[in-house]
N, C-alpha and C positions, 0 to 999 in steps of 0.2 A: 778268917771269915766267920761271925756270927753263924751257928749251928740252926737257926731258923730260915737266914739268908740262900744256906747251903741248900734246905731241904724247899726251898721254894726256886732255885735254878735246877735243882733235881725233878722236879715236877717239869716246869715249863721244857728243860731238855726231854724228856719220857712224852710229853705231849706234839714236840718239834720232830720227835722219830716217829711218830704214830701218826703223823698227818702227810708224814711223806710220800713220794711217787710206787714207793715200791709193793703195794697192795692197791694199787691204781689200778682198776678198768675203766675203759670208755664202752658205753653201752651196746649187747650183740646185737640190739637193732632199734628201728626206729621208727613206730609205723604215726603216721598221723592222716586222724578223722576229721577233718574241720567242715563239719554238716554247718554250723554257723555261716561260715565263709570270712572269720576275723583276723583269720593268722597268714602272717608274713612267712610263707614255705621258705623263702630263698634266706631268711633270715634265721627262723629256727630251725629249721633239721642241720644245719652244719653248727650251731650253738650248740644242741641238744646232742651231737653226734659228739662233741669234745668235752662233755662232762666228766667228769671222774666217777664212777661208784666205787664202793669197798667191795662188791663182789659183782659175777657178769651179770647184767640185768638186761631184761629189757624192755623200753619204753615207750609208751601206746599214748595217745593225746587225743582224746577226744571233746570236741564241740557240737554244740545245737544249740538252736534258740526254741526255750522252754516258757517258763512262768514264774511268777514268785510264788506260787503255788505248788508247783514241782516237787515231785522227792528226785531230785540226781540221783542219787544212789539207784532209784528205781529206774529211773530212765537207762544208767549205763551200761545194768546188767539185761535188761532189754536189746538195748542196743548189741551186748557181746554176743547173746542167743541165734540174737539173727544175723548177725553179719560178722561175728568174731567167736564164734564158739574155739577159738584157737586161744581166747584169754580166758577160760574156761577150765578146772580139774577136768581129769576124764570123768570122777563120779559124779559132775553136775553142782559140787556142793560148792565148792572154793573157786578164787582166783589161781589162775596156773601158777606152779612152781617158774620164780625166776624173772617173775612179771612187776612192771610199776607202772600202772595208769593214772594220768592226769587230764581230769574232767573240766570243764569251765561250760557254762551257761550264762553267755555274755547279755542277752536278757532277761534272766529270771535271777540275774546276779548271785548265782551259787557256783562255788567252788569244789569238788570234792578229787580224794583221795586212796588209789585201791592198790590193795597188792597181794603177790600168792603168800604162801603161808611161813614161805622161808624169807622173804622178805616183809614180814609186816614189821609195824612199830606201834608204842605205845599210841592211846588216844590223843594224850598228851603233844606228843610228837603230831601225829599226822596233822592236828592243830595248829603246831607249829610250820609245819610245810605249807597248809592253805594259807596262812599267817603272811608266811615271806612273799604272797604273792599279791596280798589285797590291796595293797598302796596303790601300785602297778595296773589293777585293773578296776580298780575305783573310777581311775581316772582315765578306762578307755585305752591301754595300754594293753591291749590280750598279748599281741604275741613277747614281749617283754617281761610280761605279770607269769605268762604260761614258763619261759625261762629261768627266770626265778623259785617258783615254784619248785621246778623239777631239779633245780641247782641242789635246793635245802634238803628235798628230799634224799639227793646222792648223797649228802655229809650223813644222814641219820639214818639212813636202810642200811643193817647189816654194820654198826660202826661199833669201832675197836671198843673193846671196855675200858681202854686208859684214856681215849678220847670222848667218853661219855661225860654229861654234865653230872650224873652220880658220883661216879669216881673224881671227878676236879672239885666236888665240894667236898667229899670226904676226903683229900689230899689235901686240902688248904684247913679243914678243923682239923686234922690229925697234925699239921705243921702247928697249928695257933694262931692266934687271933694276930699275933704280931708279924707273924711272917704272909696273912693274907692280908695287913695295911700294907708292908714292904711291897708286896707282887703288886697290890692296888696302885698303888702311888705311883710304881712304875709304868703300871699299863697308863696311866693319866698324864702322865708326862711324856709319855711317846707319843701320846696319840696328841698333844696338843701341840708338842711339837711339829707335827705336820699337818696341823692346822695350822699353824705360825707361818711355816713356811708357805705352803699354800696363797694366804694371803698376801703372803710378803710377796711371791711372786706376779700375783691379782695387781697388786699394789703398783709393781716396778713397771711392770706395761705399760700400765695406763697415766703413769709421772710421765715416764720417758717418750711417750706421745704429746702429753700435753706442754715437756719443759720445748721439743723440737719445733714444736710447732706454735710457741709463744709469742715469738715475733707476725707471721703469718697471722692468728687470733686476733693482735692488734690492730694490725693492719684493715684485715677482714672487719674488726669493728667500728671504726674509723669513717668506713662508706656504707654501712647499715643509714638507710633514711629514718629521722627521727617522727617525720610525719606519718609514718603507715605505724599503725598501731598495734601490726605485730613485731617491728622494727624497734619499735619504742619498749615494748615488751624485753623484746631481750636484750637490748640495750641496760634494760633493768638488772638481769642479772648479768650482765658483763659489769656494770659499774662494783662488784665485789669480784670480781676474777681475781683480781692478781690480789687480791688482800686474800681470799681465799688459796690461791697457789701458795702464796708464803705460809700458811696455814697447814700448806700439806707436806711443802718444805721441813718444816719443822717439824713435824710426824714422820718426816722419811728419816731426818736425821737422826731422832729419836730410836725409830725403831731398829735401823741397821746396827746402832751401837748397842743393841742386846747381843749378847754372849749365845752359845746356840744351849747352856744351862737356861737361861732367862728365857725363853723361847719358849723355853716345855708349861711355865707359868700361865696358870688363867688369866689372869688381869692382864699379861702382857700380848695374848691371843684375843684380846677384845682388844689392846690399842692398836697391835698389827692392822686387824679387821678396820678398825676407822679411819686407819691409814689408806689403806684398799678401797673403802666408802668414798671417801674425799677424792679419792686420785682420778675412781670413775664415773666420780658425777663429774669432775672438771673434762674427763677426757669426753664427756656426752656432750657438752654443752660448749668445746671449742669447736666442735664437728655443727651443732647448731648455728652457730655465729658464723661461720662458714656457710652454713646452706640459708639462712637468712641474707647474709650478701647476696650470694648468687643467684637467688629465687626473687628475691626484693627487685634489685637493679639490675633483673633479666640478662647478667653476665652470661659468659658462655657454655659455662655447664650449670647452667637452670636445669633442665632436664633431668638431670641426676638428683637433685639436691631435691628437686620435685617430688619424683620416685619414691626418697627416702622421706616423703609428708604422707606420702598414699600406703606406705609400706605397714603400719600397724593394722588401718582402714581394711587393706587386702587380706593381711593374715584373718582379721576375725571374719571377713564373707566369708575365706577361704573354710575356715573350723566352724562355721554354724552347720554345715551338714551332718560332722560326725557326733556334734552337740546334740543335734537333734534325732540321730537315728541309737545314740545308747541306751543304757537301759533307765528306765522313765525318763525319759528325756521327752515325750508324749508328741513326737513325730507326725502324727495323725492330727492332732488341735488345729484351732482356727487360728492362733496366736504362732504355732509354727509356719503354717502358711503361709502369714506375713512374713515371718523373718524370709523364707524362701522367694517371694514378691520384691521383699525390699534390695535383698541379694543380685538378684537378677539385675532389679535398676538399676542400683548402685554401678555393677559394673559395667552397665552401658551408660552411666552419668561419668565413672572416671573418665574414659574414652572420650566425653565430649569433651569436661573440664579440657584435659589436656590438649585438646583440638584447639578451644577457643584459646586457652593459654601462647601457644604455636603461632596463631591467626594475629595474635594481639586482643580479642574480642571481648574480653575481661581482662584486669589485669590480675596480679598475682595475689593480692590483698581479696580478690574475689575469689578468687579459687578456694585462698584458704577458708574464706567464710563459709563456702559450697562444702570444702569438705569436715569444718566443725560442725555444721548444720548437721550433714547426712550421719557424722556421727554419735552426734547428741542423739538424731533419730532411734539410729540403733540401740541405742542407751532404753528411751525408751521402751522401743520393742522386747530388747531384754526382759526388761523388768515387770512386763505386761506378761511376758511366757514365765515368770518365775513364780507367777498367781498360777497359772494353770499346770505348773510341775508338782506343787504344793497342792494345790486340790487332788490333782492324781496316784498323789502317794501319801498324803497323810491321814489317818482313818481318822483323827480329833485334833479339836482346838491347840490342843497342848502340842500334838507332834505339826501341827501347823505351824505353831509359834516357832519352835525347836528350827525347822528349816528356814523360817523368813529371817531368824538372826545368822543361820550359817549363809545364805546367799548375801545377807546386809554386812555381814564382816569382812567375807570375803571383798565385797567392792571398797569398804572402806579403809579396813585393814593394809591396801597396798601404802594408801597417803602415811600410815603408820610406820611403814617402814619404806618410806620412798628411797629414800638414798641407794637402796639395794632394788630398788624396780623403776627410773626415774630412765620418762621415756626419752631418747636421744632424738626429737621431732620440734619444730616451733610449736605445734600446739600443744606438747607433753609440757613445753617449758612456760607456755601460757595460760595453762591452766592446770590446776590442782591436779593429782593423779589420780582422783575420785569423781573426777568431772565426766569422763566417760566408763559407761560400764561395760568391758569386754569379755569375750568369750571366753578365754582363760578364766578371770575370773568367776564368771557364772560356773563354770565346769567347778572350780574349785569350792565354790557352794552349796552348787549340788549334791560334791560330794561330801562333806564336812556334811550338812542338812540329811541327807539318807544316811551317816554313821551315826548322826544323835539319833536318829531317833529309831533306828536297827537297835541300839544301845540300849535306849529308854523302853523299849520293846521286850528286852532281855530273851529277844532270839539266840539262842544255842544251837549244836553242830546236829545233826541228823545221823545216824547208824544205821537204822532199820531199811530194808528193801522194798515197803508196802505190801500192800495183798497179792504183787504179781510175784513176789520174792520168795515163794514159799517156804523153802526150806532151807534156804543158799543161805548161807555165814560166815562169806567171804569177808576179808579185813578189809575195812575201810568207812569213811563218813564224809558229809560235807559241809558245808557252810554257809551262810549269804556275806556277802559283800559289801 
């Protein structure tokens, strides 16, 4: 064995005993503040309760709804004076020995990070810790974001020196430049090896639904009416079904006969994946040709097939509240308002649809027109609140611009990658995936739109306590989001 090879399995074993259970605590307690009201107790205190740290710690969570003005830092040592002087040195100056608090201000979108003085870490790190939680709570995710968070923090409070990222860079230059390609290449082939698999398994599902139920598809498409013009519609993409099945045929056969060597390969982790693409657009769109039957020619389980046309419609009334009560999300506007008006009707209009559906009193070509109308509406509505999200967070033209392309991407961007968001509905399949603007989407522009322009802002992390912090120089900082 190659003398670079050697000392690069000598490393990764010295890193595989260093991360083991047996310098494992789970934390001596667990207190949480949620002055916010954001956090799922029943989900995070038994997450946070099976953490690991390298030594006994323990773990304090506090929330509030603050400002983007805020200093956190200020608020939490505020906050411990009066109601936690137990996270407190005795001499008033530091956080207590043995302490890690995690702060969130789910509207004033700050993160921060505290600990006593036997547990601190570099600035660097503690960075690092608000870091693993921003994705997560970007996007409205507290008690998730807050788990993570405190996850990253147990790996890097108090962690071994052979498990530091100092010590694994100077073990890979002291090894050479050749034995850190070796370990590279390996880690890139594990990991894409189970991305291969992954997909491949993505993939097998969704074949083996759609080869079972092939014959059924046809049949189902067979009594689709040609004269309703969402019948006709999907009729459209049935006329390439099975030219597309044999399409994925041929990508299944392809991909099984990789070697699970060929596997760990990039190019071959992107044909898996379009394997995977192909298998679950068809397995969406033979479940449509099905509920197009059944909804068309008012067969027996209409009602169901119905359901799953109202089922997107509902999720996004269902997420315009928590859209609209995060941070800028401008909850108070006249343009929220609406969405909350339209919300309401809506869901006293599905309730009639389906009435009249029932009754006979429309037929089902009207329904669906009732429900592209009401969501084009929303589309609308959207896009009228995405003006007034954008006036309330962007101080100039420029970071105006910055968000109207992160909201405009986010709506167009799905059609970009349909095949991986391609909705399982008659109306998903009859019109463009850009055609309606949903709440997911908006959230996800939102957040893209408030990170450019946090970004272009060149907002940094906060230390200091403000002028109520007087003389405290406890470890810790924090962040926006």
């Amino acid at each position: 064995m190659p003398r670079t090879l050697r000392f690069v399995l000598l490393v990764l074993a010295l890193l595989l005993v260093g991360s083991g259970p047996a310098g494992a605590v789970t934390p001596t307690g667990v207190v949480v503040e949620d002055r916010a009201g954001v956090l799922d107790r029943n989900t995070l205190i038994p997450a946070i309760s099976g953490i690991e740290f390298h030594e006994p710690t323990k773990v304090a969570i506090y929330t509030y709804n603050g400002s983007a003005a805020d200093n956190l830092n200020e608020e939490v040592l505020r906050f411990a004076r009066a109601e936690h002087p137990d996270w407190i040195s005795p001499d008033g100056q530091k956080w207590a020995d043995g302490l890690f608090i995690f702060a969130l201000d789910p509207v004033g979108r700050h993160v921060g990070t505290y600990m006593g003085e036997d547990r601190k870490v570099s600035l660097d790190q503690r960075d690092d810790i608000q870091n693993a939680a921003k994705d997560l709570l970007r996007d409205a995710q507290w008690t998730d974001g807050t788990i993570a968070g405190v996850r990253r923090g147990a790996e890097l409070i108090n962690q071994p020196w052979y498990q530091s990222a100092a010590f694994v860079i100077t073990a890979w230059v002291a090894g050479a430049l050749a034995a850190a390609g070796a370990a590279a290449l390996v880690i890139v082939r594990a990991v894409t090896r189970v991305g291969s698999r992954k997909e491949l398994e993505r993939g097998d599902r969704s074949y083996a639904n759609v080869s079972t139920d092939l014959d059924v598809t046809e049949l189902n498409a067979s009594t689709i009416p040609e004269s309703s013009s969402y019948g006709n519609s999907v009729l459209e993409k049935h006329r390439t079904f099975l030219k597309r099945y044999n399409a994925a045929t041929e990508l299944s056969n392809r991909v099984h006969a990789l070697t699970p060597g060929a596997l760990s390969r990039r190019p071959n982790l992107k044909l898996v994946r379009e394997y995977a693409d192909a298998a679950a657009e068809l397995d969406a769109l033979d479940d449509v040709i099905a509920d197009s039957n059944a909804l068309l020619n008012r067969l027996s389980s209409w009602p169901t097939a119905w359901d799953r046309q109202l089922a997107p419609f509902r999720s996004d009334l269902a997420g315009l509240e928590q859209l609209l009560s995060k941070g800028h999300g401008q909850g108070d506007s006249a343009t929220a308002a609406s969405l909350r008006l339209f919300r309401d009707q809506s869901l006293a209009d599905i309730e009639r649809w389906t009435a009249q559906l029932t009754d006979g009193a429309i037929t089902p070509e009207e329904a669906l027109d009732r429900l592209r109308d009401a969501r084009s509406r929303l589309s609308d509505l959207l896009r009228q609140h995405t003006e007034t999200v954008i006036a309330g967070y962007a101080k100039t033209e420029r970071e105006a611009t910055l968000m109207r392309r992160g909201m405009e991407e986010a709506q167009e961007g799905t059609d970009r990658h349909h095949r991986r968001t391609y909705e399982p509905s008659i109306l998903g399949t009859v019109y463009p995936s850009y055609y309606f603007f949903s709440v997911p989407a908006f959230n996800s522009g939102l957040n893209t739109g408030v990170g450019s322009v946090n970004s272009a802002r060149g907002g940094g992390g906060t230390t200091g306590y403000g002028s109520s912090g007087g003389s405290f120089s406890g470890s810790g900082s924090s962040s926006g989001f």
